[in-house]
C-alpha positions in Angstrom: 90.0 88.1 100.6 91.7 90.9 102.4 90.9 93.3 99.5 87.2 92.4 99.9 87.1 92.5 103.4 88.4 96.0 103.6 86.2 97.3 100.9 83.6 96.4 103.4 85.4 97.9 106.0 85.5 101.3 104.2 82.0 101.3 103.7 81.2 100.8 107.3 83.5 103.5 108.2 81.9 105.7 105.4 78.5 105.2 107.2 80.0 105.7 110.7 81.2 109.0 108.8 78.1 110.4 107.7 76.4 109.5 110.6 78.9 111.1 112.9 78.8 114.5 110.4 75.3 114.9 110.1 73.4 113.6 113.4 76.4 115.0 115.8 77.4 117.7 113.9 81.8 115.8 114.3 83.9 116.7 111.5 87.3 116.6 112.9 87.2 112.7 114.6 85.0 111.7 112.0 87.2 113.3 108.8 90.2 111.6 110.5 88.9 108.0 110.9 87.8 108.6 107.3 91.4 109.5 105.8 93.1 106.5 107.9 91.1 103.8 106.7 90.2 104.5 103.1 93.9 104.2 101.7 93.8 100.5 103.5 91.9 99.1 100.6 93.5 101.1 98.0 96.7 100.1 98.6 96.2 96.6 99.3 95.1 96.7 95.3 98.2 98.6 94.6 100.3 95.8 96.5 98.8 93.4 94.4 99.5 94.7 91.4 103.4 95.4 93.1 106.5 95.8 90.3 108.6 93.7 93.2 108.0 91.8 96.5 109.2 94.5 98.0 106.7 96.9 96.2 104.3 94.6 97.8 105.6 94.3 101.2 105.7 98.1 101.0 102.5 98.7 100.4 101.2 96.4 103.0 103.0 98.2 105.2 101.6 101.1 104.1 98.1 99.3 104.6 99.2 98.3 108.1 100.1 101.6 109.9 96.4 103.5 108.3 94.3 99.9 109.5 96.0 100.7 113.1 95.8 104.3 113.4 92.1 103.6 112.1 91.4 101.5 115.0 92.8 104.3 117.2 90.6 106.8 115.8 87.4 104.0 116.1 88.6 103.7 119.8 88.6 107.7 120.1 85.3 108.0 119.0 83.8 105.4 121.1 85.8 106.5 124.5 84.5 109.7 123.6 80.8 108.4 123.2 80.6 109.6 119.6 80.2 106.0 118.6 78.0 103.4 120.4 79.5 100.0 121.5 78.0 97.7 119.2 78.9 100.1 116.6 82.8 100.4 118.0 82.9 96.7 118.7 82.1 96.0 115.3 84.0 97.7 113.0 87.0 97.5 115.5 86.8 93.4 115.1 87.0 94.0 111.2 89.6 96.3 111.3 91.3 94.3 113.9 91.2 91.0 111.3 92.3 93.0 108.5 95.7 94.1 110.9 96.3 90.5 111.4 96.0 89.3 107.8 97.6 92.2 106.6 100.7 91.5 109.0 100.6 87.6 108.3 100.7 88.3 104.8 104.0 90.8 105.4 106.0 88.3 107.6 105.1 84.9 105.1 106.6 87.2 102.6 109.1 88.6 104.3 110.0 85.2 105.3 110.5 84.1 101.7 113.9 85.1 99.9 113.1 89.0 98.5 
């Protein structure tokens, strides 16, 4: 579920991307909001296919801290009228999901004996 959902999200924020690149002529905002979200997926896959709970837990975490500073960047862009509200308000709610999945995953199984 949290895999899929953050494939979706990195599309949306690929979109945002291009958008932002070619219509406003961004490439430093835009390039960072980029690099922050797309490991979120990709390490959610590699937690799941974790050698150890603690692989997994780690990689979460991993997936945690980019999915944060990705809403940073998302609240940077939009404070900074690069992104519209409806866009911001969005892909900020997905992102902001993902976080709180992503941390209630960590905690359950940090909560079971490692």
């Amino acid at each position: 579920m949290v895999g899929k959902k953050s494939f979706e999200l990195a599309v949306n924020i690929i979109t945002i991307y291009k958008k932002l690149v070619a219509d406003k002529k961004e490439f430093v905002l835009s390039k960072q909001i980029l690099r922050s979200e797309t490991p979120v997926g990709a390490n959610i896959r590699e937690a799941l296919n974790g050698q150890s709970k603690r692989d997994f837990i780690h990689n979460l975490s991993i997936s945690q801290k980019e999915c944060d500073e990705t809403i940073y960047w998302l609240e940077l862009l939009f404070t900074t009228e690069y992104i519209s509200k409806e866009e911001f308000e969005d892909v900020r709610n997905q992102a902001s999901e993902i976080l709180k999945i992503i941390r209630s995953i960590i905690l359950t199984t940090k909560s079971k004996n490692l």
